[in-house]
PDBQT receptor file of N, H, CA, C and O in Angstrom, charges set to zero:
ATOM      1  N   UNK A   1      -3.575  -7.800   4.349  1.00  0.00    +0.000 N 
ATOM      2  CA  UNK A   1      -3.663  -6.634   3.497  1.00  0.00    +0.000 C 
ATOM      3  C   UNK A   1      -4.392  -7.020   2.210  1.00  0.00    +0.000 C 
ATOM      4  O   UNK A   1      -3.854  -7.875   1.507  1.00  0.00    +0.000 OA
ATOM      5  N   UNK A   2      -5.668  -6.437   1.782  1.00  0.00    +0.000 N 
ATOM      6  H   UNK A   2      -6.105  -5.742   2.353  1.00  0.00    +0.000 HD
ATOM      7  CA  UNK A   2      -5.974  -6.518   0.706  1.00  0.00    +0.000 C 
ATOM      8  C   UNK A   2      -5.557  -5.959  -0.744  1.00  0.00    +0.000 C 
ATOM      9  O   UNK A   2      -5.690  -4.736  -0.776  1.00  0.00    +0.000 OA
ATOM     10  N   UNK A   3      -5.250  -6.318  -1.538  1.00  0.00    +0.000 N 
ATOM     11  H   UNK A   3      -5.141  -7.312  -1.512  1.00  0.00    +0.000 HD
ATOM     12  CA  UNK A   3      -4.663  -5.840  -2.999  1.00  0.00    +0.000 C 
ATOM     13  C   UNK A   3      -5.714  -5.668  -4.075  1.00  0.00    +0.000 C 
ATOM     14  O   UNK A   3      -6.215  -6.714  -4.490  1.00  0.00    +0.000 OA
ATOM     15  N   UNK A   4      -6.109  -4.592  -4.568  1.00  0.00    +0.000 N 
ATOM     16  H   UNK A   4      -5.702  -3.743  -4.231  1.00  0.00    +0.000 HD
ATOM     17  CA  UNK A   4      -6.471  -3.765  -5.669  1.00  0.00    +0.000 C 
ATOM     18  C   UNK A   4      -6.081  -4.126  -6.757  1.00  0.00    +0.000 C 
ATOM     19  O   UNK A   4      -5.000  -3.815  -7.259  1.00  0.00    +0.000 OA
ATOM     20  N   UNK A   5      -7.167  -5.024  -7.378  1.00  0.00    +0.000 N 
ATOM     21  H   UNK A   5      -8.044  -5.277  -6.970  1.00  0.00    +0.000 HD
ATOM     22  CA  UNK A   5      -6.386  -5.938  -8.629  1.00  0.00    +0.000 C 
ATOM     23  C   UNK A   5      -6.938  -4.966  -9.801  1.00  0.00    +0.000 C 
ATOM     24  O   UNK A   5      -7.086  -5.523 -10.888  1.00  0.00    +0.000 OA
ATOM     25  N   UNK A   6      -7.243  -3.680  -9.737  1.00  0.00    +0.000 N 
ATOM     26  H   UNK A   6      -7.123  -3.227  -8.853  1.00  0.00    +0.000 HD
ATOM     27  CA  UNK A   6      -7.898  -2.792 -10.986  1.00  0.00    +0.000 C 
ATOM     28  C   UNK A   6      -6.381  -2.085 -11.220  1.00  0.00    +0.000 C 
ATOM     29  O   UNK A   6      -5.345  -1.762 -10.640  1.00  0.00    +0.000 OA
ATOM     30  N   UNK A   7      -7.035  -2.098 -12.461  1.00  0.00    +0.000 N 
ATOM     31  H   UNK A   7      -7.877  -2.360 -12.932  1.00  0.00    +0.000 HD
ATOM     32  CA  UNK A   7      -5.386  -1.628 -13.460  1.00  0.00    +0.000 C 
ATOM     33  C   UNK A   7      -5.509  -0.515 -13.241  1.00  0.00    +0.000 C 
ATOM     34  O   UNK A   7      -6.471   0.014 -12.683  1.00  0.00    +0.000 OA
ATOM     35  N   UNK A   8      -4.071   0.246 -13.854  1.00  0.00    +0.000 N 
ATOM     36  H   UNK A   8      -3.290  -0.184 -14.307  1.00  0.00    +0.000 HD
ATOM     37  CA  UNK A   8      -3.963   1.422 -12.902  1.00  0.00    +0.000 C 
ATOM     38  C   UNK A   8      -4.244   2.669 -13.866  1.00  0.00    +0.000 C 
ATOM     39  O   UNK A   8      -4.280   3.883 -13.665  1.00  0.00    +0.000 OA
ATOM     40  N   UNK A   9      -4.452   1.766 -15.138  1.00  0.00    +0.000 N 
ATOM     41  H   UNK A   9      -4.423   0.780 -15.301  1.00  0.00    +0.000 HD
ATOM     42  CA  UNK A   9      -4.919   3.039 -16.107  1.00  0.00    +0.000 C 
ATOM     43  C   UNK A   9      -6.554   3.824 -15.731  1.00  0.00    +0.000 C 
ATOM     44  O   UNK A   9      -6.945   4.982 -15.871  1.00  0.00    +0.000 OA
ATOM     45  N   UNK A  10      -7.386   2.268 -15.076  1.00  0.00    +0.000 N 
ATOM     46  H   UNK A  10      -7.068   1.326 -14.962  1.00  0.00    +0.000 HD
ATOM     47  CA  UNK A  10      -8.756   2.750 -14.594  1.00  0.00    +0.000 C 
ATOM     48  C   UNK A  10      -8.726   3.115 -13.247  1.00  0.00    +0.000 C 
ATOM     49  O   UNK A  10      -9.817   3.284 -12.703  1.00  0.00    +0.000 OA
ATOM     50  N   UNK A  11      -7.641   3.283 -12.552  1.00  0.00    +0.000 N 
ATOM     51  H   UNK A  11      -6.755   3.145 -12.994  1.00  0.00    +0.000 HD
ATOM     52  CA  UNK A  11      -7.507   4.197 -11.265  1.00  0.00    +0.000 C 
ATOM     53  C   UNK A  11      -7.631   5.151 -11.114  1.00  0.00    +0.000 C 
ATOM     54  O   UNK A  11      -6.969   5.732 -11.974  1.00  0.00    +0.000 OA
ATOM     55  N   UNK A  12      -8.330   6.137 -10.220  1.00  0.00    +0.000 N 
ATOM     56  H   UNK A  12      -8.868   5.665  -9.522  1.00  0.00    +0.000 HD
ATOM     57  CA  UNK A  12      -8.409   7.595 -10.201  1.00  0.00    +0.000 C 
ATOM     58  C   UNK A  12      -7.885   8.037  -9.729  1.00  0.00    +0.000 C 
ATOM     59  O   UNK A  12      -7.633   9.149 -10.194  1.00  0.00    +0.000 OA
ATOM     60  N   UNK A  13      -7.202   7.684  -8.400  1.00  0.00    +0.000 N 
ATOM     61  H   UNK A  13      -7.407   6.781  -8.022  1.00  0.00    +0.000 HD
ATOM     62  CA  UNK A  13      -6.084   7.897  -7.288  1.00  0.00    +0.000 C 
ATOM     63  C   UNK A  13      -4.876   6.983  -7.346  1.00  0.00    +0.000 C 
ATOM     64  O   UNK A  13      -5.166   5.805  -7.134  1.00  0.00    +0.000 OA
ATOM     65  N   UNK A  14      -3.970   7.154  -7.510  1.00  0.00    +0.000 N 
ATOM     66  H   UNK A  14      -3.734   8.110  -7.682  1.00  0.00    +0.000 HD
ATOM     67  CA  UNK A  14      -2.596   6.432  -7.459  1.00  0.00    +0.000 C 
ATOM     68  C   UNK A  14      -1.891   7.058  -5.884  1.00  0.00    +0.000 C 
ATOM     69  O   UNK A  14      -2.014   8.061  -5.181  1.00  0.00    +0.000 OA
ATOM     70  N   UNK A  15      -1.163   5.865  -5.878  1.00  0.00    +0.000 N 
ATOM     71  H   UNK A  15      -1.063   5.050  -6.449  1.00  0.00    +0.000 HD
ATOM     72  CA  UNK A  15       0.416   5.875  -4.913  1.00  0.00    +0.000 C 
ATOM     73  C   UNK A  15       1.156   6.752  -5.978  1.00  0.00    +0.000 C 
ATOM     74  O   UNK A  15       0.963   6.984  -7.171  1.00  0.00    +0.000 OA
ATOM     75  N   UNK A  16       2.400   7.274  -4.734  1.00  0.00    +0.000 N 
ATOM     76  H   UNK A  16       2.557   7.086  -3.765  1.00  0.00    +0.000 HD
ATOM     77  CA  UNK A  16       3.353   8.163  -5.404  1.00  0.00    +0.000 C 
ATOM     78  C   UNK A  16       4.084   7.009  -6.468  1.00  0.00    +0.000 C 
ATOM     79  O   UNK A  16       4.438   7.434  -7.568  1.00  0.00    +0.000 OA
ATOM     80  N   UNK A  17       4.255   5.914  -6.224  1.00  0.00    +0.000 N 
ATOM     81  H   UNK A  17       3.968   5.568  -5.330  1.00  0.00    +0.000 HD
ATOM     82  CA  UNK A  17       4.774   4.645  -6.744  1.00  0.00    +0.000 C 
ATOM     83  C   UNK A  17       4.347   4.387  -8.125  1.00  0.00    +0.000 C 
ATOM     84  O   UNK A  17       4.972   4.389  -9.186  1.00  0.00    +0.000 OA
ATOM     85  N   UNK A  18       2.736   4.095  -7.741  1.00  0.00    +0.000 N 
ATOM     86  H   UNK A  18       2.228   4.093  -6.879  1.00  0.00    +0.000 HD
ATOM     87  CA  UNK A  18       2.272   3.666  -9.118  1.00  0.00    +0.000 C 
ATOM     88  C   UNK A  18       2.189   4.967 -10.140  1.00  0.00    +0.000 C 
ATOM     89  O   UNK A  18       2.440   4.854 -11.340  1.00  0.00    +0.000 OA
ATOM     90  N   UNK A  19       1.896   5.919  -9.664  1.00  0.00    +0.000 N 
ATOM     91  H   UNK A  19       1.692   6.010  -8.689  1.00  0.00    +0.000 HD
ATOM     92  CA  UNK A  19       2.152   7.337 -10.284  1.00  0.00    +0.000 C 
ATOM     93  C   UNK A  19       3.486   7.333 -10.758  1.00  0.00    +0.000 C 
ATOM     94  O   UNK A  19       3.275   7.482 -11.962  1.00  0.00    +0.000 OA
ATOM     95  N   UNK A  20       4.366   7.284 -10.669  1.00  0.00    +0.000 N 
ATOM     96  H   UNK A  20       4.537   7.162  -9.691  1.00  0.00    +0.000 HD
ATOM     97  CA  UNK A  20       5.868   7.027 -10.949  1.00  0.00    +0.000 C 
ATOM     98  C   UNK A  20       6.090   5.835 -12.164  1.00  0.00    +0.000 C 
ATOM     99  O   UNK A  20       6.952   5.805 -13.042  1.00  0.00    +0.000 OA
ATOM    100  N   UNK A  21       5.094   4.959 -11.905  1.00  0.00    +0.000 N 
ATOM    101  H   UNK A  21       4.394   4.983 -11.192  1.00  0.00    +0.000 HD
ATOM    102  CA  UNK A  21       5.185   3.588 -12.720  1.00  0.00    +0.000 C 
ATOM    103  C   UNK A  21       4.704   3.995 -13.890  1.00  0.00    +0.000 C 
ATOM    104  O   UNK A  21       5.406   3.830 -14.887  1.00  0.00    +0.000 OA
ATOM    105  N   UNK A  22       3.458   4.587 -14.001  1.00  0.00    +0.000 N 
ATOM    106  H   UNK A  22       2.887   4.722 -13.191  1.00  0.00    +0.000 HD
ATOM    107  CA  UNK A  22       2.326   5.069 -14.713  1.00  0.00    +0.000 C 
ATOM    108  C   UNK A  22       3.407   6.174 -16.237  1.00  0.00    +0.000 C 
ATOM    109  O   UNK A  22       3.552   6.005 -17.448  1.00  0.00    +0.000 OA
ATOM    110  N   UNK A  23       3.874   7.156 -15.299  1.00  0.00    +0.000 N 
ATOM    111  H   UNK A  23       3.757   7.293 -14.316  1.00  0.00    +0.000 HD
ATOM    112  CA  UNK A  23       4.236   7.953 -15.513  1.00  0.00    +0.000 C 
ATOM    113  C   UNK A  23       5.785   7.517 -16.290  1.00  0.00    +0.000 C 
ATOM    114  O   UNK A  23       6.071   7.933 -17.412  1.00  0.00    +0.000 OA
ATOM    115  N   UNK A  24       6.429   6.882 -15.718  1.00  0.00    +0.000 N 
ATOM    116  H   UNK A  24       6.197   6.544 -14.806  1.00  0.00    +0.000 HD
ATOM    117  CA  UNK A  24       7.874   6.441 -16.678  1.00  0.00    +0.000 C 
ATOM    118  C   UNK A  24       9.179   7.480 -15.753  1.00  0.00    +0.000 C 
ATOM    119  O   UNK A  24      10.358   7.500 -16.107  1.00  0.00    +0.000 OA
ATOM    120  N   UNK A  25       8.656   8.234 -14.612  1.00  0.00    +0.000 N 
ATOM    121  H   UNK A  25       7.699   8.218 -14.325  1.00  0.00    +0.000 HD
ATOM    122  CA  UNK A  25       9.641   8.418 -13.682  1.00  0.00    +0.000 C 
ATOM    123  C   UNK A  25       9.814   8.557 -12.178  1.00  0.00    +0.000 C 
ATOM    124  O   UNK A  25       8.776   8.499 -11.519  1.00  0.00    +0.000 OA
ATOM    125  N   UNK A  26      10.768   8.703 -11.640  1.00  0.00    +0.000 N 
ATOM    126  H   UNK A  26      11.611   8.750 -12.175  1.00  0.00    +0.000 HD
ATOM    127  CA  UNK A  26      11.106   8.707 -10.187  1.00  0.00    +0.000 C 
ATOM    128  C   UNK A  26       9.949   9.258  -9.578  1.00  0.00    +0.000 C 
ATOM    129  O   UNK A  26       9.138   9.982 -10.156  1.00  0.00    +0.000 OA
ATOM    130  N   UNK A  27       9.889   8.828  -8.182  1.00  0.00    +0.000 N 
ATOM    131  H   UNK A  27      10.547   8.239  -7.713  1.00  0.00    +0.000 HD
ATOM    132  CA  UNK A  27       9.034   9.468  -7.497  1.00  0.00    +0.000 C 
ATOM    133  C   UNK A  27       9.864  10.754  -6.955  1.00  0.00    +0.000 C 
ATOM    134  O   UNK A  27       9.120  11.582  -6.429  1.00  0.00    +0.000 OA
ATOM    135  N   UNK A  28      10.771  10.987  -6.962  1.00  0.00    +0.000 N 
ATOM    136  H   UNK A  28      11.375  10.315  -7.389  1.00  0.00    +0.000 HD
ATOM    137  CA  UNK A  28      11.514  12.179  -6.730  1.00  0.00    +0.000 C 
ATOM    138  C   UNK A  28      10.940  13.202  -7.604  1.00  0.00    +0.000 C 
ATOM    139  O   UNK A  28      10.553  14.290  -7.176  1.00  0.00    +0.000 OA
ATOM    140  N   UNK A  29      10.877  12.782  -9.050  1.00  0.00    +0.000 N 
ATOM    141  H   UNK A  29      11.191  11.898  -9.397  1.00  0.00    +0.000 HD
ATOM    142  CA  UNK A  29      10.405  14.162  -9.932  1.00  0.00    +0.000 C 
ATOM    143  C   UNK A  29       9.312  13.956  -9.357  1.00  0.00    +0.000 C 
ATOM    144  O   UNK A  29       9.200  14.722  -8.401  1.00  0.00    +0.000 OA
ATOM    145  N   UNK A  30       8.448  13.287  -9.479  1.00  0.00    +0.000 N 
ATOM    146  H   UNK A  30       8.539  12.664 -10.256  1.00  0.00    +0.000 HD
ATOM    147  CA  UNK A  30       6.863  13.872  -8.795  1.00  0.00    +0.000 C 
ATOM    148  C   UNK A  30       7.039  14.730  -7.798  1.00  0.00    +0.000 C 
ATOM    149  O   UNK A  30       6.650  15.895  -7.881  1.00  0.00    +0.000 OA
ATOM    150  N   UNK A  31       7.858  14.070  -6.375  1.00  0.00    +0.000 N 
ATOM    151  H   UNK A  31       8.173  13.123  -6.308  1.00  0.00    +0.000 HD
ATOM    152  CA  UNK A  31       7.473  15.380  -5.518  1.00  0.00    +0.000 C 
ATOM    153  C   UNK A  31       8.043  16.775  -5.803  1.00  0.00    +0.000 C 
ATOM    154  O   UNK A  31       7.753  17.861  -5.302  1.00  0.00    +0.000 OA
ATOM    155  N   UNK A  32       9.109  16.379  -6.930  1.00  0.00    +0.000 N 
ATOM    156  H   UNK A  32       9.346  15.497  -7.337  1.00  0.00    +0.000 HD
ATOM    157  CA  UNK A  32      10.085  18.030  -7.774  1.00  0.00    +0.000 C 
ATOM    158  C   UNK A  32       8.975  18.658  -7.736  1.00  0.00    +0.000 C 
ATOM    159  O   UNK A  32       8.596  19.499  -6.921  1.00  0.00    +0.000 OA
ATOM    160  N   UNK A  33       8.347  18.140  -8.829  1.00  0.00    +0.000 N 
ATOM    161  H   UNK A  33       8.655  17.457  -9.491  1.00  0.00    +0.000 HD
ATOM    162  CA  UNK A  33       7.808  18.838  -9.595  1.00  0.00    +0.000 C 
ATOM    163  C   UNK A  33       5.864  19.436  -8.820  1.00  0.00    +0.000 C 
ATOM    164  O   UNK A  33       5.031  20.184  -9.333  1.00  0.00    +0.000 OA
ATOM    165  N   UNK A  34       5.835  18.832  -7.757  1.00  0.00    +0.000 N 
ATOM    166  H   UNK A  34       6.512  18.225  -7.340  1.00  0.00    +0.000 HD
ATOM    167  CA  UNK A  34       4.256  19.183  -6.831  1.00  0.00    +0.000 C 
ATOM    168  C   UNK A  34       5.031  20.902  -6.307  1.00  0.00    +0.000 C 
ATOM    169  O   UNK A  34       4.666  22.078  -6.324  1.00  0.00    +0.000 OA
ATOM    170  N   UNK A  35       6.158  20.190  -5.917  1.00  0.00    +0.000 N 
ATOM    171  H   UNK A  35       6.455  19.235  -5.903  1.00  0.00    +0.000 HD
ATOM    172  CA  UNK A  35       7.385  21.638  -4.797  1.00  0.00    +0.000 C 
ATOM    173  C   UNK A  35       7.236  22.713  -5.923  1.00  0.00    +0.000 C 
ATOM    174  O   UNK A  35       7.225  23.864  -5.487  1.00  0.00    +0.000 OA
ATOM    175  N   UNK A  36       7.129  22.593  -7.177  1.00  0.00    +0.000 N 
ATOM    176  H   UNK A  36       7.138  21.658  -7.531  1.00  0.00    +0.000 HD
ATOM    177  CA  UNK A  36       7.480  23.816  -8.189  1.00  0.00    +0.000 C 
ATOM    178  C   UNK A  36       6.201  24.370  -8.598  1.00  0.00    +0.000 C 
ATOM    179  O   UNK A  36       6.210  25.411  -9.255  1.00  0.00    +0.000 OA
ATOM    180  N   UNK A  37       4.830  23.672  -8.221  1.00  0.00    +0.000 N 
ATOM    181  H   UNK A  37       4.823  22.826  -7.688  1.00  0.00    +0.000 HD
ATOM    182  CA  UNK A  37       3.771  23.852  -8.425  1.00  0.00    +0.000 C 
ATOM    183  C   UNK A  37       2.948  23.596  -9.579  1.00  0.00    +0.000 C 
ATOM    184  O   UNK A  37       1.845  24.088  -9.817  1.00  0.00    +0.000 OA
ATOM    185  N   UNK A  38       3.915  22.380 -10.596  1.00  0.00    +0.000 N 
ATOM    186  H   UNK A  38       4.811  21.981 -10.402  1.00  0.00    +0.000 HD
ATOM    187  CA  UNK A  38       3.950  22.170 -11.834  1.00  0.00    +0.000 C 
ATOM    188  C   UNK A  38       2.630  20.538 -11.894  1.00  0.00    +0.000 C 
ATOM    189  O   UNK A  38       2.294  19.811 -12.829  1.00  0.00    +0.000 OA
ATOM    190  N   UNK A  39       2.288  20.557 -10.597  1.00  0.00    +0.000 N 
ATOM    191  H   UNK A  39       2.561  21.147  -9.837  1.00  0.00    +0.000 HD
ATOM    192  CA  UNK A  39       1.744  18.782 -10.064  1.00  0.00    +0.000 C 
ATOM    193  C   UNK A  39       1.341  18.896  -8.955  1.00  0.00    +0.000 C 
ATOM    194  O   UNK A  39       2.173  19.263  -8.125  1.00  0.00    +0.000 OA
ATOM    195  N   UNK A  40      -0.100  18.628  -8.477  1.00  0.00    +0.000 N 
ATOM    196  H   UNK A  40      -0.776  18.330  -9.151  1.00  0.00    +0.000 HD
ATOM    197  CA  UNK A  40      -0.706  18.452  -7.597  1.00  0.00    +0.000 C 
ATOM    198  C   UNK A  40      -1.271  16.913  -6.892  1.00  0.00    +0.000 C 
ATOM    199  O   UNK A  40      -2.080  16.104  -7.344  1.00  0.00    +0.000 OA
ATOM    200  N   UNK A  41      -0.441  16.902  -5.546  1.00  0.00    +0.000 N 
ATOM    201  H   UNK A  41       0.216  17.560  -5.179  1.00  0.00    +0.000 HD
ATOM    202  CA  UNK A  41      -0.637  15.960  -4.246  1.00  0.00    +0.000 C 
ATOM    203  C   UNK A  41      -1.281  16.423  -3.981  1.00  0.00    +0.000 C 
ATOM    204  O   UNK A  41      -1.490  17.636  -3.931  1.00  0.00    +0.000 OA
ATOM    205  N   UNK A  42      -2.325  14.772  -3.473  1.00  0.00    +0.000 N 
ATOM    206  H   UNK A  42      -2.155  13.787  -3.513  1.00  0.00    +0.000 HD
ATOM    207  CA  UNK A  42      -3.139  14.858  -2.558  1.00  0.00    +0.000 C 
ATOM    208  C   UNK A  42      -3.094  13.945  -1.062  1.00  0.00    +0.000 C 
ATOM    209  O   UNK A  42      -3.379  12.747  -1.083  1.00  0.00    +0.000 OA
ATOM    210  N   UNK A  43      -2.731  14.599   0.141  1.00  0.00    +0.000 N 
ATOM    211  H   UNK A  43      -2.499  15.571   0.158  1.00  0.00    +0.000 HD
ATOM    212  CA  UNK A  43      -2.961  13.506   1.430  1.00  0.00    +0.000 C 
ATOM    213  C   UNK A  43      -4.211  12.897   1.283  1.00  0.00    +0.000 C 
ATOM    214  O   UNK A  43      -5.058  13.153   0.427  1.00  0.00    +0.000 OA
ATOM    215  N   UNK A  44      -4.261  12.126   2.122  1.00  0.00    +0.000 N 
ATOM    216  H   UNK A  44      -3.573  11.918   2.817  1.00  0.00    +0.000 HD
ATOM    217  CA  UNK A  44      -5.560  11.465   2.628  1.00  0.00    +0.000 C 
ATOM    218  C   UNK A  44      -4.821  10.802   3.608  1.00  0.00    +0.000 C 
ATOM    219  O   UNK A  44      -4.037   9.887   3.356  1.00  0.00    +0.000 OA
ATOM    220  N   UNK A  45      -5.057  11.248   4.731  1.00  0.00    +0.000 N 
ATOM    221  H   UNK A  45      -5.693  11.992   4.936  1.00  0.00    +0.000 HD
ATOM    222  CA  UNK A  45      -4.587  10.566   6.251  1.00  0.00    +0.000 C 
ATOM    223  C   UNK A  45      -3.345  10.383   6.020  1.00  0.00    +0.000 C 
ATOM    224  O   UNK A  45      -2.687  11.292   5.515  1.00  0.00    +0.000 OA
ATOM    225  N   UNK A  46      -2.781   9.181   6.341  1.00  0.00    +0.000 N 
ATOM    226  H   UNK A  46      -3.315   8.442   6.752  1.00  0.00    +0.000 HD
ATOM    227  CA  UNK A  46      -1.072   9.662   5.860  1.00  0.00    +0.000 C 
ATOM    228  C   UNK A  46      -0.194   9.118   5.232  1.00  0.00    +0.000 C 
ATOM    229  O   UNK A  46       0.884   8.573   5.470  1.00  0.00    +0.000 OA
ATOM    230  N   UNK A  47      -1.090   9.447   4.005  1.00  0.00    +0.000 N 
ATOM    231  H   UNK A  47      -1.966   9.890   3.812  1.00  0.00    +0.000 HD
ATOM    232  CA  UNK A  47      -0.558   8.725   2.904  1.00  0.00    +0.000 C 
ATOM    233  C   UNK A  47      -0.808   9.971   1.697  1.00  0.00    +0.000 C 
ATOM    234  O   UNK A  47      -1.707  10.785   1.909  1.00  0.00    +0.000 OA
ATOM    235  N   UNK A  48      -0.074  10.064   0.582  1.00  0.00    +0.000 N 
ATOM    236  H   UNK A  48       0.656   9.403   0.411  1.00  0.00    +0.000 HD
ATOM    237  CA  UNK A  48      -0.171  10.744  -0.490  1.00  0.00    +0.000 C 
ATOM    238  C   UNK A  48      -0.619  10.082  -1.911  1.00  0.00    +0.000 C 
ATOM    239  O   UNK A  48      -0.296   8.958  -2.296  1.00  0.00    +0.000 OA
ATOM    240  N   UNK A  49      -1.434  11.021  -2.605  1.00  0.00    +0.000 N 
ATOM    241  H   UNK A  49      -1.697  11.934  -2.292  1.00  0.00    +0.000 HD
ATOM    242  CA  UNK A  49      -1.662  10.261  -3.979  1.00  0.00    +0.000 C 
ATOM    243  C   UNK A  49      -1.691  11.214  -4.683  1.00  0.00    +0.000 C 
ATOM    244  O   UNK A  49      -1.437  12.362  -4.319  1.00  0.00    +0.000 OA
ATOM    245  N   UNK A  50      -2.081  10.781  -6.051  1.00  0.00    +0.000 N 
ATOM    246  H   UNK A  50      -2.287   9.848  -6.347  1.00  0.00    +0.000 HD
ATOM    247  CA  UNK A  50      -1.971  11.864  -7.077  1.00  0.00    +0.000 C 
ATOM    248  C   UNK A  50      -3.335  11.585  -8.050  1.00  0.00    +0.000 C 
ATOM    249  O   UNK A  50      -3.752  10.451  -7.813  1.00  0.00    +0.000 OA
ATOM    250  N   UNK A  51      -3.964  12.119  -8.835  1.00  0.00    +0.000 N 
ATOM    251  H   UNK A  51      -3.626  13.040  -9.027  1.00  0.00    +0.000 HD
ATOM    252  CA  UNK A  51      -4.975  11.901  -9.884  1.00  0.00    +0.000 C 
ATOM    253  C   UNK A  51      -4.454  11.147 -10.994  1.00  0.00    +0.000 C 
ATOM    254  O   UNK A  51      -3.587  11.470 -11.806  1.00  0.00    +0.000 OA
ATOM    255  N   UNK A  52      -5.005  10.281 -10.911  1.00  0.00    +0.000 N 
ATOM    256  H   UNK A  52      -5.709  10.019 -10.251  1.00  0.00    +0.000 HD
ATOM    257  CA  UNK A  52      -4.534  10.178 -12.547  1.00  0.00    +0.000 C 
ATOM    258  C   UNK A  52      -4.877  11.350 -13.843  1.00  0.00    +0.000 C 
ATOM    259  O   UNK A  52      -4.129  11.389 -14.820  1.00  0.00    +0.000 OA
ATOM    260  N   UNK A  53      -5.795  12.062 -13.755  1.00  0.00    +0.000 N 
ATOM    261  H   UNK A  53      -6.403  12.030 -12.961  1.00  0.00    +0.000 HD
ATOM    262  CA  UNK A  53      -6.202  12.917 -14.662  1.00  0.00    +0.000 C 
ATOM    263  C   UNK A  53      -4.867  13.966 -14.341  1.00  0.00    +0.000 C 
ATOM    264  O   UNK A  53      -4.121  14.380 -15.228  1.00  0.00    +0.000 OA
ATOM    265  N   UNK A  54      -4.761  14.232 -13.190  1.00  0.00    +0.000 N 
ATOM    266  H   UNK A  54      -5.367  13.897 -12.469  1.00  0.00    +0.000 HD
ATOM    267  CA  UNK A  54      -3.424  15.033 -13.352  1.00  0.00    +0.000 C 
ATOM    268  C   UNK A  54      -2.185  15.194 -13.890  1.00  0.00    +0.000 C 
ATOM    269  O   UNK A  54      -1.569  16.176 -14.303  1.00  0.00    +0.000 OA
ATOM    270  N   UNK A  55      -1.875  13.698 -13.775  1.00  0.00    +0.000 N 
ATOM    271  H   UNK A  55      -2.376  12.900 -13.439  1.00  0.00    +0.000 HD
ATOM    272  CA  UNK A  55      -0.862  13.447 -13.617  1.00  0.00    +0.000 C 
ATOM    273  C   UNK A  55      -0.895  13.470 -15.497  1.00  0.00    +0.000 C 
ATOM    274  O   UNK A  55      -0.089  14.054 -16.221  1.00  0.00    +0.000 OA
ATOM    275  N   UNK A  56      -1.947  12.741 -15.873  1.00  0.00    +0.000 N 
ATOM    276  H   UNK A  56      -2.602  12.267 -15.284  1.00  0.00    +0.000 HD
ATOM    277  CA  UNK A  56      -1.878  12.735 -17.540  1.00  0.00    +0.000 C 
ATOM    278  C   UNK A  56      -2.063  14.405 -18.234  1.00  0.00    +0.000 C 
ATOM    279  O   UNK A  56      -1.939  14.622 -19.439  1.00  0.00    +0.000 OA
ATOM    280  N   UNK A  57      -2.348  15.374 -17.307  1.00  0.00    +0.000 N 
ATOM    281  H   UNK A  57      -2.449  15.198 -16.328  1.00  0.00    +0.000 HD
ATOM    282  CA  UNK A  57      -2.403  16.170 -18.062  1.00  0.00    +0.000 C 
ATOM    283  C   UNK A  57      -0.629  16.842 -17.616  1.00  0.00    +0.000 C 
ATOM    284  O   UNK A  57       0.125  17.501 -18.333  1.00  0.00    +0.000 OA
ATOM    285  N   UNK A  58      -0.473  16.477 -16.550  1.00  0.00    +0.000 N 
ATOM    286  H   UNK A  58      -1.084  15.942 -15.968  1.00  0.00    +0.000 HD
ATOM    287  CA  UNK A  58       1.538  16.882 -16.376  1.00  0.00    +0.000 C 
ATOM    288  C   UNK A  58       2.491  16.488 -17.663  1.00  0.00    +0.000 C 
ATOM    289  O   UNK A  58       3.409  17.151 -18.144  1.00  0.00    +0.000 OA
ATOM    290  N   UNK A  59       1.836  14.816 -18.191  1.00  0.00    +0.000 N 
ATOM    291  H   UNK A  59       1.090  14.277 -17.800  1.00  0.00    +0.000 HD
ATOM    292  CA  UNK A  59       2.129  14.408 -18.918  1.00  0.00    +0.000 C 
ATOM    293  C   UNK A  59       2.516  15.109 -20.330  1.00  0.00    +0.000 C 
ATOM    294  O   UNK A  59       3.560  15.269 -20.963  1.00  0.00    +0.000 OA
ATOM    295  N   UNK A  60       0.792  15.535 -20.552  1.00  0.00    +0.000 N 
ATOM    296  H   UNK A  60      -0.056  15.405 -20.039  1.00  0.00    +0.000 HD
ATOM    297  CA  UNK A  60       0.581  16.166 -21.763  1.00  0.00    +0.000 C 
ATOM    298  C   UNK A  60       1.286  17.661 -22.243  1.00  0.00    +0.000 C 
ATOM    299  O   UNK A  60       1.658  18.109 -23.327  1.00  0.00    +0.000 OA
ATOM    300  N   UNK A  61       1.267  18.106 -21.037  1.00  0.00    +0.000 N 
ATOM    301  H   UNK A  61       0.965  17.742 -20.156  1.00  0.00    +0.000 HD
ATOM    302  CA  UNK A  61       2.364  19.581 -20.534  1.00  0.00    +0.000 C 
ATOM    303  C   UNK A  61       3.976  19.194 -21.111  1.00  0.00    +0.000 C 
ATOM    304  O   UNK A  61       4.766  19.823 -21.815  1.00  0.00    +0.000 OA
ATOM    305  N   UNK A  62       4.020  18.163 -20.602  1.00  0.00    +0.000 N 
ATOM    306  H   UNK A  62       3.377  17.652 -20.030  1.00  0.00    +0.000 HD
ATOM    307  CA  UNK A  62       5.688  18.148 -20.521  1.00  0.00    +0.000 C 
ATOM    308  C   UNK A  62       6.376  17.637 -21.803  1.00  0.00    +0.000 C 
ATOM    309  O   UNK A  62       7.469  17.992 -22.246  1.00  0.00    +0.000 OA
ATOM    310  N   UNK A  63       5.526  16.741 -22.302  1.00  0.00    +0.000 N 
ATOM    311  H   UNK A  63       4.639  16.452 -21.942  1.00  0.00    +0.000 HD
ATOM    312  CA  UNK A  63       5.929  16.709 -23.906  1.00  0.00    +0.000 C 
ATOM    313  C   UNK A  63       5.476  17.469 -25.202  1.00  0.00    +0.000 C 
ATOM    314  O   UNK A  63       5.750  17.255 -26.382  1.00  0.00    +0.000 OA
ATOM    315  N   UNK A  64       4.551  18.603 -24.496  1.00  0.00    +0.000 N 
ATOM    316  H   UNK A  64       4.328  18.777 -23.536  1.00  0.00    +0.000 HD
ATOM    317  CA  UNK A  64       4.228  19.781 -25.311  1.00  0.00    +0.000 C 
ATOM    318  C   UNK A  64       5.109  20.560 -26.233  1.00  0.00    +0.000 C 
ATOM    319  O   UNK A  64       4.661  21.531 -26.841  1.00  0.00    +0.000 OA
TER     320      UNK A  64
């Protein structure tokens, strides 16, 4: 298995994981919050990710 040694701030696509890491919570609220329509997943075959631009603007939302 190869490993992706680029930091995850210059990532454009994250794991629900590193999205979670990134972010400072559960991967549970992520998928809460995709289910409430508040955060947008993306598949790619069968696996899920998220934007980082998204996810920073969920960010920017939620401590608004």
């Amino acid at each position: 298995m190869q490993t992706n040694s680029t930091p995850i701030h210059q990532r454009r696509l994250l794991t629900l994981r590193q999205g979670s890491d990134y972010a400072g919570v559960c991967r549970t609220k992520l998928y809460g919050e995709a289910k409430a329509g508040r955060l947008k997943l993306l598949k790619i075959g069968g696996s899920t990710r998220i934007e980082r631009s998204e996810l920073d603007r969920w960010i920017d939302e939620s401590v608004a």
